[in-house]
N, C-alpha and C positions, 0 to 999 in steps of 0.2 A: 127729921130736919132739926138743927140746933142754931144756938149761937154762938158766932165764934168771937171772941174778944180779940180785935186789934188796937194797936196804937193811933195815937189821933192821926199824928201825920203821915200811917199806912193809908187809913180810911181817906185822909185826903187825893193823897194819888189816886187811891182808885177812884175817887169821883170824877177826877178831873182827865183819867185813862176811859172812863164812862161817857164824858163826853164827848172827846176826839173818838171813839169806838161804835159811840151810837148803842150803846149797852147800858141795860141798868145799871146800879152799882154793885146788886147784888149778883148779874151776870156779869158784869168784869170780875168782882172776887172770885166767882166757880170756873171763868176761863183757869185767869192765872193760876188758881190751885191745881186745873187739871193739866195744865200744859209745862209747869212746874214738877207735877209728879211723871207723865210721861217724861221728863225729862231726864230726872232723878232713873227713872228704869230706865233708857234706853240711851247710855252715857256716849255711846260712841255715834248716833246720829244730832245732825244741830238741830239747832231750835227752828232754821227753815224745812229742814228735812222732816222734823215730827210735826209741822204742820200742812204738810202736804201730804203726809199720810191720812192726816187727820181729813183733808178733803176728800180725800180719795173716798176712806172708807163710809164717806156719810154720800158717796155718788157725785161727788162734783171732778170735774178733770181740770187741773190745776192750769195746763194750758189755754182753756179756754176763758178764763178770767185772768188770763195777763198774771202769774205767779210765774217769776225766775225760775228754772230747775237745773 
């Protein structure tokens, strides 16, 4: 584990995306960095689509919590 250096007013968004999210700060930075990097690898699905993947493959069925598809 490291530290990563952001800008103040990155750091504020994510506090303030922490709290609409019900997430630390530290887990809203590792969301957005990992669903940014999936993003970056899988250019041709959207950002709704790689999070429905992302339910899937952690066992949840995206229709049964009211996710569009």
């Amino acid at each position: 584990m490291g530290i990563v250096n952001i800008e103040d007013e990155l750091h504020e968004q994510l506090r303030k995306a922490s709290k609409a999210s019900y997430r630390s700060i530290n887990a809203q930075a590792a969301f957005w960095i990992k669903i940014g990097m999936l993003c970056e690898m899988n250019p041709q699905l959207t950002f709704q689509q790689v999070l429905i993947r992302e339910l899937r493959e952690a066992g949840v069925d995206p229709n049964e919590v009211g996710v569009a598809l």
